[in-house]
Biotite code that builds the C-alpha atoms (Angstrom):
import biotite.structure as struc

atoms = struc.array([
    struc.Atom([-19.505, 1.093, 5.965], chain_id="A", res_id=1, res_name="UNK", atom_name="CA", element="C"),
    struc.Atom([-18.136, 2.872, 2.536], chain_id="A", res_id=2, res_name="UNK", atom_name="CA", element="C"),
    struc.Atom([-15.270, 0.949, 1.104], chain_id="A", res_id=3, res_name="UNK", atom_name="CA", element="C"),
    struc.Atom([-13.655, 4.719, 0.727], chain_id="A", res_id=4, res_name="UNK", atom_name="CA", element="C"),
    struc.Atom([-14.101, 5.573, 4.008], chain_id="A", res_id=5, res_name="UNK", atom_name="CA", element="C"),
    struc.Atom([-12.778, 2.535, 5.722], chain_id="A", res_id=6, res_name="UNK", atom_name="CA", element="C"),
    struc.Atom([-9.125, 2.719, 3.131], chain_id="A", res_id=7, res_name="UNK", atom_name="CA", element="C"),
    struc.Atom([-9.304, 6.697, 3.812], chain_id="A", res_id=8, res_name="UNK", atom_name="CA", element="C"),
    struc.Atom([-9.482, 5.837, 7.647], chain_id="A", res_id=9, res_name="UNK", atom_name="CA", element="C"),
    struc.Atom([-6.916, 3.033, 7.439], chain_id="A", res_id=10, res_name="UNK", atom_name="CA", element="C"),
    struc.Atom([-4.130, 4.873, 5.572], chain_id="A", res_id=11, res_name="UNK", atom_name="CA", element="C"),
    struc.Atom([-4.569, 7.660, 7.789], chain_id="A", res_id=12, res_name="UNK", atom_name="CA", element="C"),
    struc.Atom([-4.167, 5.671, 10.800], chain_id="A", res_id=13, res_name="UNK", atom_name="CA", element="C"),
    struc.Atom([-1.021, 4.067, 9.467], chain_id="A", res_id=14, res_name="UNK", atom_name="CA", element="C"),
    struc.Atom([0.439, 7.357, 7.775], chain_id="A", res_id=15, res_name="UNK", atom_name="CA", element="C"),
    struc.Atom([0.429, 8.409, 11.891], chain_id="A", res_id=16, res_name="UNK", atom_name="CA", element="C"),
    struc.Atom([2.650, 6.013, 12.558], chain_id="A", res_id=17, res_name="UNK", atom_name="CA", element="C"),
    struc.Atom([4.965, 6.640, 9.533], chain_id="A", res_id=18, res_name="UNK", atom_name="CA", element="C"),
    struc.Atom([5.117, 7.169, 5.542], chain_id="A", res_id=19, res_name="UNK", atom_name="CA", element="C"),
    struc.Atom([6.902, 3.676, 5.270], chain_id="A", res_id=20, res_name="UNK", atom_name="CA", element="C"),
    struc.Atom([3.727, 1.873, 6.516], chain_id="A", res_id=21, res_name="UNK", atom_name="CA", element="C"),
    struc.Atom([0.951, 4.212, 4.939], chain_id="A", res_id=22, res_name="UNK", atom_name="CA", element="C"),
    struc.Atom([1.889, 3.811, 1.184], chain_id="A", res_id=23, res_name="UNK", atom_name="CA", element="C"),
    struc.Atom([1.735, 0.085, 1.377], chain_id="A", res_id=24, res_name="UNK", atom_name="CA", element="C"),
    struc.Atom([-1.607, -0.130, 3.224], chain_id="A", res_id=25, res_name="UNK", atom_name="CA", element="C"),
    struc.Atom([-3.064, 2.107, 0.754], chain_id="A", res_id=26, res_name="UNK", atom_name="CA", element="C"),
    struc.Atom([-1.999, -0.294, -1.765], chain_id="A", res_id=27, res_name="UNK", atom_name="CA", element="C"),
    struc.Atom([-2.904, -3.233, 0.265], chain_id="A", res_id=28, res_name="UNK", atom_name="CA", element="C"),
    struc.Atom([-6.466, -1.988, 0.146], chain_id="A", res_id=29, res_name="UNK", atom_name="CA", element="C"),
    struc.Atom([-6.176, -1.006, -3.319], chain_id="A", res_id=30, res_name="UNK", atom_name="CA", element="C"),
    struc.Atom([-7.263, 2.562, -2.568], chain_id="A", res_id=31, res_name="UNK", atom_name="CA", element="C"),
    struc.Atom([-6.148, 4.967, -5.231], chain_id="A", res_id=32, res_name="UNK", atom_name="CA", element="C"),
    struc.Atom([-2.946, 6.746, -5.702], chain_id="A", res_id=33, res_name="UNK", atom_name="CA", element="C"),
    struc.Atom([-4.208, 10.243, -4.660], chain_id="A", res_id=34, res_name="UNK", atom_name="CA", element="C"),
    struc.Atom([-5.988, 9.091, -1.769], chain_id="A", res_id=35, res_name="UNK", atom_name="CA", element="C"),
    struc.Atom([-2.785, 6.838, -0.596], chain_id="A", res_id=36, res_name="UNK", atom_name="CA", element="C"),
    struc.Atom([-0.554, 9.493, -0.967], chain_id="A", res_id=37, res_name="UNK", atom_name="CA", element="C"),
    struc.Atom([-3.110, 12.180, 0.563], chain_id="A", res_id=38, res_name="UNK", atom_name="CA", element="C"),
    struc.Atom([-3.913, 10.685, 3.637], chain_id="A", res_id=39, res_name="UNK", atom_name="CA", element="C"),
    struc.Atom([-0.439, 8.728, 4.234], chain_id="A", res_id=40, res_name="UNK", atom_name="CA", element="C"),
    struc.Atom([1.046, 12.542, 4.211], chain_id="A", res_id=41, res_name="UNK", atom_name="CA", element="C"),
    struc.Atom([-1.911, 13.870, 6.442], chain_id="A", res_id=42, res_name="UNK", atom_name="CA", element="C"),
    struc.Atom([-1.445, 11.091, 9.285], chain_id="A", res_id=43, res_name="UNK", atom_name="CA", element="C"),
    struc.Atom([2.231, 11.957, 9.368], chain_id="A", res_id=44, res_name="UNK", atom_name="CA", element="C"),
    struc.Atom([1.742, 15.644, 9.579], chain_id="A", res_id=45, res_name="UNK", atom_name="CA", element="C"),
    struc.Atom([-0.599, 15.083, 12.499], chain_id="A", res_id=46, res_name="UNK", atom_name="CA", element="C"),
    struc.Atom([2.102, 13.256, 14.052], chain_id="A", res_id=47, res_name="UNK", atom_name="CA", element="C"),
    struc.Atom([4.528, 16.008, 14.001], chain_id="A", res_id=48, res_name="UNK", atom_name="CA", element="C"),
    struc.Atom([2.151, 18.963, 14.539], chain_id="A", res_id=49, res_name="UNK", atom_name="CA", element="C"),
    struc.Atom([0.511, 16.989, 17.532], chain_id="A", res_id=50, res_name="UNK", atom_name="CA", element="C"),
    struc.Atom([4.314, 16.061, 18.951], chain_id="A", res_id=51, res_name="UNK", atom_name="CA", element="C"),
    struc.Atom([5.608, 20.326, 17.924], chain_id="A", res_id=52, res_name="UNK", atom_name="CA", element="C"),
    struc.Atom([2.152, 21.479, 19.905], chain_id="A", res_id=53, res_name="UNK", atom_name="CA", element="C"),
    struc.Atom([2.225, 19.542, 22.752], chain_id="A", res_id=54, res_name="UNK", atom_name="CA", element="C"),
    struc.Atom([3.491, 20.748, 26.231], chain_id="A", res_id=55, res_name="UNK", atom_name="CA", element="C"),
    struc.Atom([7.128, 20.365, 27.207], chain_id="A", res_id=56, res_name="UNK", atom_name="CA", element="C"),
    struc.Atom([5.820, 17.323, 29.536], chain_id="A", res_id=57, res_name="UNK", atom_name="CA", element="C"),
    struc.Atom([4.365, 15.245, 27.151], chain_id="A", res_id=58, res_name="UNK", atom_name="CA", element="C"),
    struc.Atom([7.277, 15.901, 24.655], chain_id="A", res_id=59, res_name="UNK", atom_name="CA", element="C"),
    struc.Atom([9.701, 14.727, 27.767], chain_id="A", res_id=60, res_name="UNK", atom_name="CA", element="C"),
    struc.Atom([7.246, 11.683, 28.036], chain_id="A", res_id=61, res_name="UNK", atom_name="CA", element="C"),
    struc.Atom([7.268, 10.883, 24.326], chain_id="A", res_id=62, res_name="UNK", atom_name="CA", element="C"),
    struc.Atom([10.875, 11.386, 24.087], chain_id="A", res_id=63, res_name="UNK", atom_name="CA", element="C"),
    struc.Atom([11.935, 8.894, 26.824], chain_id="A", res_id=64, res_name="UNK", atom_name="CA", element="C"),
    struc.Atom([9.224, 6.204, 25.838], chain_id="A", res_id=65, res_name="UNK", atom_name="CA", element="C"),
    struc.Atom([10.043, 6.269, 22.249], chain_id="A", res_id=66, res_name="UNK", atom_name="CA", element="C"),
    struc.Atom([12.411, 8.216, 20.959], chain_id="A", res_id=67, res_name="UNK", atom_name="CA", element="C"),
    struc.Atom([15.627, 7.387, 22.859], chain_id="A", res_id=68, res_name="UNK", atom_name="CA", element="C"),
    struc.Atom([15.992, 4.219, 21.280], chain_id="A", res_id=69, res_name="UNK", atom_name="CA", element="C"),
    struc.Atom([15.338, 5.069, 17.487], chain_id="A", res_id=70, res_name="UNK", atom_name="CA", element="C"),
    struc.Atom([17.142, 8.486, 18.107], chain_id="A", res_id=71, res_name="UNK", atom_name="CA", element="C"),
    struc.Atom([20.361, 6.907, 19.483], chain_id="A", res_id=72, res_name="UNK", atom_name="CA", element="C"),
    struc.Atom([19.886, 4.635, 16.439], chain_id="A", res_id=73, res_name="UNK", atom_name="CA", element="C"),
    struc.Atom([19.544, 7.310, 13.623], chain_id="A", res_id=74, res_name="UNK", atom_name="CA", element="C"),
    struc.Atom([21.552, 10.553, 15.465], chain_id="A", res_id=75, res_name="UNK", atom_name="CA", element="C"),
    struc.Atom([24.536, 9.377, 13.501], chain_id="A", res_id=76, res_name="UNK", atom_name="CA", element="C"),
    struc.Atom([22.725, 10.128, 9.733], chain_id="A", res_id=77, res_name="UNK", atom_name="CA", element="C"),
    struc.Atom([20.694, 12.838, 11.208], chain_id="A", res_id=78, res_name="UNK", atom_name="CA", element="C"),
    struc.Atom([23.574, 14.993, 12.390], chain_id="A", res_id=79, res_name="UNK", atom_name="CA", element="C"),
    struc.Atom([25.389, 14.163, 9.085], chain_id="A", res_id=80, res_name="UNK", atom_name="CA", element="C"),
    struc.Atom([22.722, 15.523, 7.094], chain_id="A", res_id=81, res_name="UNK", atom_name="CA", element="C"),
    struc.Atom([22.279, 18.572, 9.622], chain_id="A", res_id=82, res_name="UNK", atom_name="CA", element="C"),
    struc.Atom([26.080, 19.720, 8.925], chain_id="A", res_id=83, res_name="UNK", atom_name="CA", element="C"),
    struc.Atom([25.940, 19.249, 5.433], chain_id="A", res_id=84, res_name="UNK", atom_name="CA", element="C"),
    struc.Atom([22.292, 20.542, 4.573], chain_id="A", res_id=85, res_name="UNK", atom_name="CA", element="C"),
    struc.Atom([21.169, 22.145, 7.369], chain_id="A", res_id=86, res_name="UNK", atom_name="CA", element="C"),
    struc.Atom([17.284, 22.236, 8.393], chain_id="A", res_id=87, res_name="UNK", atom_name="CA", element="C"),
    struc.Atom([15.815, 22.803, 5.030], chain_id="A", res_id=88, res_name="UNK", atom_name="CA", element="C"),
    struc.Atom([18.002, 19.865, 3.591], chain_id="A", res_id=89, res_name="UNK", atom_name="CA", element="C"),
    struc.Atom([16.904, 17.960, 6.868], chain_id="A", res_id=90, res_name="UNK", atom_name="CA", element="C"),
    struc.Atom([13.545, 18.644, 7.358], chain_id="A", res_id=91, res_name="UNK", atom_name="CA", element="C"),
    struc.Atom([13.288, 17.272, 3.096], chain_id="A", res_id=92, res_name="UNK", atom_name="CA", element="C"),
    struc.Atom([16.078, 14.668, 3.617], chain_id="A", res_id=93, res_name="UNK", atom_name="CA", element="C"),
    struc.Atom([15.525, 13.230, 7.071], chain_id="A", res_id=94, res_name="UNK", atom_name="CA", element="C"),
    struc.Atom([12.272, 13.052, 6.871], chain_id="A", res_id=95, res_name="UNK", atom_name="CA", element="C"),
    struc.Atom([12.530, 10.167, 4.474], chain_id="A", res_id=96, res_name="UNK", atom_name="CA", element="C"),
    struc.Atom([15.419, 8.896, 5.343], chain_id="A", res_id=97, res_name="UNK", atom_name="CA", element="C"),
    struc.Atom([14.637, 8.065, 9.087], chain_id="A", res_id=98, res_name="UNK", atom_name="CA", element="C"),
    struc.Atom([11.234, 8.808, 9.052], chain_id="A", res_id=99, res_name="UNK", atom_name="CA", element="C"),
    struc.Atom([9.313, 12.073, 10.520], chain_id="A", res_id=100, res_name="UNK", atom_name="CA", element="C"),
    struc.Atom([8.748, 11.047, 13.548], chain_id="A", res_id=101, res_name="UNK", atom_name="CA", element="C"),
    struc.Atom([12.037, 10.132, 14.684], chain_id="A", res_id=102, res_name="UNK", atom_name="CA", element="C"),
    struc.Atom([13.286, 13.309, 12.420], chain_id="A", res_id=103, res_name="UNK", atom_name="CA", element="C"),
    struc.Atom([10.467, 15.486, 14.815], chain_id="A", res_id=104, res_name="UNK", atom_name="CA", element="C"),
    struc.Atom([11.946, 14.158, 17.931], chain_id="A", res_id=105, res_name="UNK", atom_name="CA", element="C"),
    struc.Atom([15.883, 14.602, 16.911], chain_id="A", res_id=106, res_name="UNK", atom_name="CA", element="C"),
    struc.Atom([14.556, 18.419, 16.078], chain_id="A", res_id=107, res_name="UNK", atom_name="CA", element="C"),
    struc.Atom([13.199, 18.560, 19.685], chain_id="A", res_id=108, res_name="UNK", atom_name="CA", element="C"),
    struc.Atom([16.278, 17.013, 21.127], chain_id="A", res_id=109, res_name="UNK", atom_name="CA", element="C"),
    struc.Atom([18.842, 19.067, 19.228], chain_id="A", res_id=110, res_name="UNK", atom_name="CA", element="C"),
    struc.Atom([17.592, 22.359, 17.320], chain_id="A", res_id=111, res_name="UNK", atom_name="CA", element="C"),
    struc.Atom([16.402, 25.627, 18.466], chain_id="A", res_id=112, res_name="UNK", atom_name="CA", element="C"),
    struc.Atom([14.591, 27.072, 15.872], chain_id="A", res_id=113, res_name="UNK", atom_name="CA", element="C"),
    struc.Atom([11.644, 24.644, 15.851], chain_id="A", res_id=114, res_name="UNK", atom_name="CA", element="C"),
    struc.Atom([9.223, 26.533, 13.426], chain_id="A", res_id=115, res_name="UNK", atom_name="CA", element="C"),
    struc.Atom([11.666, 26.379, 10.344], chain_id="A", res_id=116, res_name="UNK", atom_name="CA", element="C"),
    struc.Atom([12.380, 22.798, 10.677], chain_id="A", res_id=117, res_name="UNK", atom_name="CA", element="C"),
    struc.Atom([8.391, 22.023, 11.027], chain_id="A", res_id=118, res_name="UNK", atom_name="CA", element="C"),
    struc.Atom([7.908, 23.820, 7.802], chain_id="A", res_id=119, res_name="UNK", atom_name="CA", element="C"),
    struc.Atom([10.734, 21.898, 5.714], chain_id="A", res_id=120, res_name="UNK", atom_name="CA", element="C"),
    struc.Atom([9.608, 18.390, 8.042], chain_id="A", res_id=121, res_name="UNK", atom_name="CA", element="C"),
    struc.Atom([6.375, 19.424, 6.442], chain_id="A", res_id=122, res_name="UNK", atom_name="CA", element="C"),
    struc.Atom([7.520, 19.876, 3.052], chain_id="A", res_id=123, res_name="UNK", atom_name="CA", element="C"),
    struc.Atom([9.214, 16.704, 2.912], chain_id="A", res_id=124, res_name="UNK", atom_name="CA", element="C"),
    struc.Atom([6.460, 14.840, 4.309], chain_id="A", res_id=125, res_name="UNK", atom_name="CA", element="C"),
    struc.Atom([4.109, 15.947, 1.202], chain_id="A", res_id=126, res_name="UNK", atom_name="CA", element="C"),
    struc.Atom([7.181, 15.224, -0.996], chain_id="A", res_id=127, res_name="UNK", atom_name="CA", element="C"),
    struc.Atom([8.040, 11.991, 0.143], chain_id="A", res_id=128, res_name="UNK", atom_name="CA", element="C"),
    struc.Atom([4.253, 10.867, 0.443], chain_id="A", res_id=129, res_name="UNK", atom_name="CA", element="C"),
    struc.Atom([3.779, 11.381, -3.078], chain_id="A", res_id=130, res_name="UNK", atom_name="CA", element="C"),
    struc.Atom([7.707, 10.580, -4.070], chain_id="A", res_id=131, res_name="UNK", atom_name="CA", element="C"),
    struc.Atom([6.587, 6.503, -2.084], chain_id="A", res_id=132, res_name="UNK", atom_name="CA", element="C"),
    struc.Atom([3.190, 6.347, -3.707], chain_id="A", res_id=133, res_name="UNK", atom_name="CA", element="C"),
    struc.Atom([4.876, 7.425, -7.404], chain_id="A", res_id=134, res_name="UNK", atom_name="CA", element="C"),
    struc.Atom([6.968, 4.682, -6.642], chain_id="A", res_id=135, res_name="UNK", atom_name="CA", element="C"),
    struc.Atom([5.267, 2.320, -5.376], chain_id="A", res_id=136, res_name="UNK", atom_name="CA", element="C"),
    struc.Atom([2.422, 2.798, -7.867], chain_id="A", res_id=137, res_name="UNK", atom_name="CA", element="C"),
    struc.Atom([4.500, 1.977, -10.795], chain_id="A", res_id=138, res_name="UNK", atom_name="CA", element="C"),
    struc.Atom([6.488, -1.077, -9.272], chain_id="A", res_id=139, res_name="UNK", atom_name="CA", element="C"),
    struc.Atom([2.878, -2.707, -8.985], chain_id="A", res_id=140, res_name="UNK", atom_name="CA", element="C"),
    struc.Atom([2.031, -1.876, -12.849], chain_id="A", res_id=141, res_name="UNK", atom_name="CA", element="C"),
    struc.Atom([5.534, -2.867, -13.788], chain_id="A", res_id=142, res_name="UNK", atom_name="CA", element="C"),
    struc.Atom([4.963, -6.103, -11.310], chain_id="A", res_id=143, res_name="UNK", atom_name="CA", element="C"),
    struc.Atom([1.673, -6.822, -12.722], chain_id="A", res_id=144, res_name="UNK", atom_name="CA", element="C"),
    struc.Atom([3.006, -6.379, -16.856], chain_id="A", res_id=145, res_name="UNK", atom_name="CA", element="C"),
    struc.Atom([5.850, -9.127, -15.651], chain_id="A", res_id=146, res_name="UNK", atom_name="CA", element="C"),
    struc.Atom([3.750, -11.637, -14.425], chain_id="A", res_id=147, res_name="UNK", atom_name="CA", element="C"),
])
């Protein structure tokens, strides 16, 4: 198989199950910056589109299997942020601060209008996908000057 397509796949697959663990396997498999970032941001948004479009049941499902335990964890920051920024500030903020997918489920949980919070969630997905990779990216030039 293509070297590209195997760190494209990769990244993606990890970006799904968070921004925290896509950026690093893109560097792991010393894909580029752009396609890290890229794909990292896509595997998250298909997290939280997939979790927004799905039926009330699976959402229920999802919820109880997963999101109970992180959500009890991280309610405490996320309502913080909510009274203080509100959705746009938590959709940017949250997301990587506790991650999107435990910011998507809180959202579920807690606030009505759904469809603004998915478009600032997606905002600060993109932003915080290339924010990590920025920062990551120079660390590991900075890292390699050093030693």
């Amino acid at each position: 198989m293509n070297k590209v397509f195997i760190q494209i796949a990769t990244i993606y697959l990890a970006g799904i199950t968070g921004l925290y663990k896509g950026v690093p396997a893109g560097f792991a498999l010393q894909a580029s910056p752009y396609l890290t970032a890229t794909f990292t941001a896509l595997g998250s948004l298909t997290t939280v589109f997939v979790l927004y479009f799905s039926g009330s049941q699976v959402k229920n499902w999802f919820i109880s299997k997963y999101g109970k335990k992180k959500a009890e964890k991280s309610k405490g920051r996320f309502t913080a942020i909510m009274e203080k920024y509100g959705v746009v500030g938590l959709g940017v903020f949250a997301t990587g601060l506790i991650g999107p997918i435990v910011t998507i489920i809180l959202g579920l949980m807690l606030i009505e209008n759904l469809k603004r919070l998915l478009l600032f969630l997606s905002i600060g997905i993109l932003f915080w996908s290339a924010a990590l990779t920025i920062i990551a990216s120079y660390s590991l030039e900075l890292l390699k000057t050093i030693f």
